[in-house]
C-alpha positions in Angstrom: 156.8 -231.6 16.8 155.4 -235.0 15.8 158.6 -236.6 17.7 157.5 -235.1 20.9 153.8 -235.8 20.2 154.3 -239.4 20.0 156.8 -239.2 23.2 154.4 -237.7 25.3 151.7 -239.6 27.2 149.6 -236.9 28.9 149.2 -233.7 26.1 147.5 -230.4 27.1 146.2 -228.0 24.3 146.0 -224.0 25.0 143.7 -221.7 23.7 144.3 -218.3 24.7 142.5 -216.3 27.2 139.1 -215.1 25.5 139.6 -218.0 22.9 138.4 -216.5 18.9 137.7 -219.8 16.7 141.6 -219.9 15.7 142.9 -220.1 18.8 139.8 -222.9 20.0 139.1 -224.6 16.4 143.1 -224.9 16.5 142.8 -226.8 19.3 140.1 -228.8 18.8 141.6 -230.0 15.3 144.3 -231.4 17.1 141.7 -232.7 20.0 141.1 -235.3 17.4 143.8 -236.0 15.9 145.4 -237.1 19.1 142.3 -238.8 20.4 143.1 -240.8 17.5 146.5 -241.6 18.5 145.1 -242.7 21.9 146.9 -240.1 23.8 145.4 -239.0 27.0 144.5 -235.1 26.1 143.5 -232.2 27.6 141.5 -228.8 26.1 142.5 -226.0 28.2 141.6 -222.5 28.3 142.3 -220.1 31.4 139.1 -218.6 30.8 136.0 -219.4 32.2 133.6 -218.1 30.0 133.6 -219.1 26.7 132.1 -217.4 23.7 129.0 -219.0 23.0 129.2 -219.3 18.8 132.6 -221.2 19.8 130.6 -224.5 20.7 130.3 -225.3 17.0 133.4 -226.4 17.0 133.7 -230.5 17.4 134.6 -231.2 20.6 134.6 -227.5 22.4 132.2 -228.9 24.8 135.2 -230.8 26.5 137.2 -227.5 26.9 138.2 -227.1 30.9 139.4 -224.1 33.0 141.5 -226.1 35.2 144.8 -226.8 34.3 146.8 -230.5 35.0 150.2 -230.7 36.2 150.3 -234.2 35.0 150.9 -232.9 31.6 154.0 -233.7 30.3 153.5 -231.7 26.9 151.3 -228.5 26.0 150.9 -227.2 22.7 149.8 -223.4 22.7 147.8 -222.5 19.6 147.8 -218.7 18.6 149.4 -217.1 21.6 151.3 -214.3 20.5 153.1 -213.9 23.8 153.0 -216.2 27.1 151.0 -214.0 28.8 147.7 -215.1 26.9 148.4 -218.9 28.1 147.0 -218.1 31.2 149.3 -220.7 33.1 153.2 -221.5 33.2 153.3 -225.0 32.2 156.0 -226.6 33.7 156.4 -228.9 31.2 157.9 -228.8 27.7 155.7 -226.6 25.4 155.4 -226.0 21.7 154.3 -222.8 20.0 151.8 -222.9 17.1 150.7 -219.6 15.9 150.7 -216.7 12.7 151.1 -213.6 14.8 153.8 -211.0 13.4 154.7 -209.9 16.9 154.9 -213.4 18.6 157.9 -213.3 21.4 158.6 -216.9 20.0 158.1 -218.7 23.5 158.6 -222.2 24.1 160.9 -225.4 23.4 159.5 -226.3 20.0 158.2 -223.7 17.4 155.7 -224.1 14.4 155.1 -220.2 13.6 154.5 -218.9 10.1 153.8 -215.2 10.4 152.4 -214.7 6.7 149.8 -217.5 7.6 146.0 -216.3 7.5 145.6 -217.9 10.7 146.7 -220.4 13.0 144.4 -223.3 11.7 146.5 -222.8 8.4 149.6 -223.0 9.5 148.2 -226.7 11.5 146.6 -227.6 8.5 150.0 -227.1 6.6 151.7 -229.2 9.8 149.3 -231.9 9.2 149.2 -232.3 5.4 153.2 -232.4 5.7 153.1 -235.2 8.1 150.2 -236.9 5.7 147.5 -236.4 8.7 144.3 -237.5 7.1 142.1 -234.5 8.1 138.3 -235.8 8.9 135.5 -234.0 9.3 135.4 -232.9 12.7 139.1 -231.2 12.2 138.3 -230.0 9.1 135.1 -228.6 10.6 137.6 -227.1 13.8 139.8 -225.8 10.9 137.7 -224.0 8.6 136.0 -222.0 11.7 139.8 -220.2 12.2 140.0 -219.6 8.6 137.1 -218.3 8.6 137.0 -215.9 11.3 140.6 -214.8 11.2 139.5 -213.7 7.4 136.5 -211.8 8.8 134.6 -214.0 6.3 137.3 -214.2 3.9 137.4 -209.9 3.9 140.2 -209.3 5.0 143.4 -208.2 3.3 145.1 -211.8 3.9 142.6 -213.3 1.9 144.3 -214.5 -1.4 143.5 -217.5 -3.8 145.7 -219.8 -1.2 142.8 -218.9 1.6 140.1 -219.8 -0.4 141.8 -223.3 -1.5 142.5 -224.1 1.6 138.4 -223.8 2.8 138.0 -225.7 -0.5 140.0 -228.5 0.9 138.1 -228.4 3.8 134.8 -228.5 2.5 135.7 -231.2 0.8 136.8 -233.0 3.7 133.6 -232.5 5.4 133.5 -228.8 7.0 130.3 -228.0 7.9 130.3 -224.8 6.3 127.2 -223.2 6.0 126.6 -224.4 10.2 129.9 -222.6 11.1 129.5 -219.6 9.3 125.8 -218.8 10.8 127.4 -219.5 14.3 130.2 -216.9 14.0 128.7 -214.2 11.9 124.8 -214.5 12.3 123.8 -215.8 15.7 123.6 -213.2 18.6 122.2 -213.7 22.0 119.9 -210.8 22.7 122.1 -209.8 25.5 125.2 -209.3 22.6 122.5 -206.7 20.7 121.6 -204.7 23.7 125.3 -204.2 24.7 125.8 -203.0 21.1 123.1 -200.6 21.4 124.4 -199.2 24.0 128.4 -199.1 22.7 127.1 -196.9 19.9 124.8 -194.6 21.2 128.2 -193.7 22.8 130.2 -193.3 20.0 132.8 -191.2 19.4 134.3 -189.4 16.2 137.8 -188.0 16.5 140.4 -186.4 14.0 137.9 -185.4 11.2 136.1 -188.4 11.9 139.4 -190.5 10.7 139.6 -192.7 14.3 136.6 -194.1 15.7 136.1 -194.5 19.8 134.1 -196.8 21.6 133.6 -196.9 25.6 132.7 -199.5 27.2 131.7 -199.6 31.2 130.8 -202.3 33.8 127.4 -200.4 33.8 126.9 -201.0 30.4 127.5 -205.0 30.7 125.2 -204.9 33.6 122.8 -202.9 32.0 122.5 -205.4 28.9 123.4 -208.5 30.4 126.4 -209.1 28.0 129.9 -210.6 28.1 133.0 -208.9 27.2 133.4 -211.6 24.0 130.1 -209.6 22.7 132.5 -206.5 22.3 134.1 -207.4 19.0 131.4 -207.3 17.1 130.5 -203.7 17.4 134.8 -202.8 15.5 134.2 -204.1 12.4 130.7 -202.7 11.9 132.6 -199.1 12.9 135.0 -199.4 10.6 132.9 -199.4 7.7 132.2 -196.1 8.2 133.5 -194.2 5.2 135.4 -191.9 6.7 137.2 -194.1 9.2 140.5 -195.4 9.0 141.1 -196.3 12.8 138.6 -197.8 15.6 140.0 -198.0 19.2 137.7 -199.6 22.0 138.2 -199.0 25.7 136.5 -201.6 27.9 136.8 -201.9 31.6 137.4 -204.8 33.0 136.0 -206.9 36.2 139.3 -206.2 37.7 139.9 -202.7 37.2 141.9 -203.3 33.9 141.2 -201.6 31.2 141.1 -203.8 27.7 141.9 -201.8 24.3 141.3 -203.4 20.7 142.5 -201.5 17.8 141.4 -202.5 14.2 142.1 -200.2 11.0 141.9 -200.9 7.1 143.7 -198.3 6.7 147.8 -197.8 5.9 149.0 -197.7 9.4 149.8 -200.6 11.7 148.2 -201.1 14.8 150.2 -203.6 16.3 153.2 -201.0 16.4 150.5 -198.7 18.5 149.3 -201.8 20.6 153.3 -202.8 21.0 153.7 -199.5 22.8 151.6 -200.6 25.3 152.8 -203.9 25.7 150.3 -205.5 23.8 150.9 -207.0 20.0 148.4 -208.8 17.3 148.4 -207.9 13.8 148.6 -205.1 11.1 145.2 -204.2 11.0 144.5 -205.9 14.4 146.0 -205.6 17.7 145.3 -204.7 21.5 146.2 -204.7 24.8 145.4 -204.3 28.7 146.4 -201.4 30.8 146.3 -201.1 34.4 146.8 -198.0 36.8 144.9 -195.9 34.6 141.5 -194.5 33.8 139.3 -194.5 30.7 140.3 -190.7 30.0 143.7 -190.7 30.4 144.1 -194.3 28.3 142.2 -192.8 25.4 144.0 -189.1 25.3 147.4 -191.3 25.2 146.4 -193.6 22.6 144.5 -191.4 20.3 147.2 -189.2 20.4 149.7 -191.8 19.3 147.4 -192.5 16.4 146.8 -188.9 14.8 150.6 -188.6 15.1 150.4 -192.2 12.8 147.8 -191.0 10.7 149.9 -187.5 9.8 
């Protein structure tokens, strides 16, 4: 990887469509360590809109929706499959990423599926090459760790987790300024969607799975974005008596987007693979097309009380 770093004069980084802070801090940690190395660089994401809270991260505000053919490297960061590049580069392309399902795509591979996040497995890449990590990457860094954790909550968080934001808040993180931006600051536009997703809630299988609809209507009803969506699973899932959350949302297009999250012993990604979707464990999803709200959810759920048995 560092071989074809240094080779390459023009370098385009990839977030994934709908960047999280992984994907995007990923990025933007190596944003500057390459502006460093006075290579001509590129942030790309395929998405046009961009989750607000993400602009936090150092250097987010020179992310671009318009891809350059002049690159003659890209480096994908958490992209489980292709499909979430949003573009075929035509030149050579190297895979960064943690996700247990990824297909393994391109020429050169730096993938560590036991990784918390993505920005771990970089920050292992650059501490083995003895990359001095400054602020602004340790800043870009810590904001993956962080959110990939769900605030250090989740089930991957072990003493290695917490040493590794140590690290970074040592190296200058700005800790406290990423944390309000991911998990405290809401547009009002983000609370009026959510008000809406859960007057609508569902409770399924003896209130063991969790459903959640969500219609154009209600985005033009509240003003929101389909990044505001997220927010409302986790909150779901701490209900006690659920082990599974599935949410529906339709799409500009016609598609219909489904995120699965569980805390429970199953493993959504199997369910989300069956669709042709992928992510992790106890986080996964996928897009369907050719189908309607009703019919998505009777399959799905389905597939989930037969896990749950």
């Amino acid at each position: 990887m560092r071989e074809a770093i240094e080779a390459a004069e023009h370098i385009a980084l990839i977030a994934h469509v709908y960047p999280d802070a992984d994907s995007l801090g990923s990025a933007c940690a190596m944003y500057a360590h390459l502006l460093r190395l006075h290579k001509r660089v590129t942030l790309f994401c395929a998405s046009e809109t961009i989750d607000e809270r993400l602009f936090c991260l150092p250097w987010a505000d020179k992310i671009t929706s318009r891809w350059s053919d002049t690159a003659d490297l890209a480096i994908a960061f958490d992209c489980g499959d292709s499909e979430r590049l949003g573009v075929l580069p035509k030149c050579a392309v190297i895979n960064v990423d943690h996700h247990s399902n990824s297909d393994g795509f391109g020429h050169i591979k730096l993938i560590d599926k036991e990784a918390a996040s993505t920005t771990a497995v970089l920050m292992a890449w650059f501490k083995s090459e003895g990359i001095k990590i400054n602020a602004k990457m340790a800043t870009a860094l810590y904001a993956g760790i962080a959110e990939d954790t769900l605030g250090f909550m989740s089930r991957r968080t072990d003493a290695s987790v917490f040493e590794m934001a140590a690290e970074l808040a040592r190296a200058g993180a700005e800790v406290a300024s990423v944390n309000r931006a991911l998990f405290l600051r809401r547009p009002l536009s983000n609370l009026r969607l959510k008000a809406l997703i859960l007057s609508g809630l569902f409770l399924l299988s003896d209130a063991r799975i969790a459903l959640l609809q969500v219609t154009r209507e209600m985005f033009a009803q509240s003003g929101a974005e389909e990044t505001a969506c997220d927010d409302v699973l986790q909150e779901v899932l701490g209900l006690p008596t659920v082990s599974v959350v599935l949410m529906l949302c339709e799409r500009e297009d016609g598609s219909l987007k489904a995120a699965l999250r569980t805390d429970d012993g199953i493993d959504v990604g199997v369910i989300a693979a069956a669709f042709g979707g992928g992510g992790h464990h106890f986080a996964s999803g996928f897009t369907a097309t050719g189908t309607t709200m009703e019919a998505l959810t009777a399959k799905v759920v389905d597939i989930i009380e037969k896990e749950l048995e």
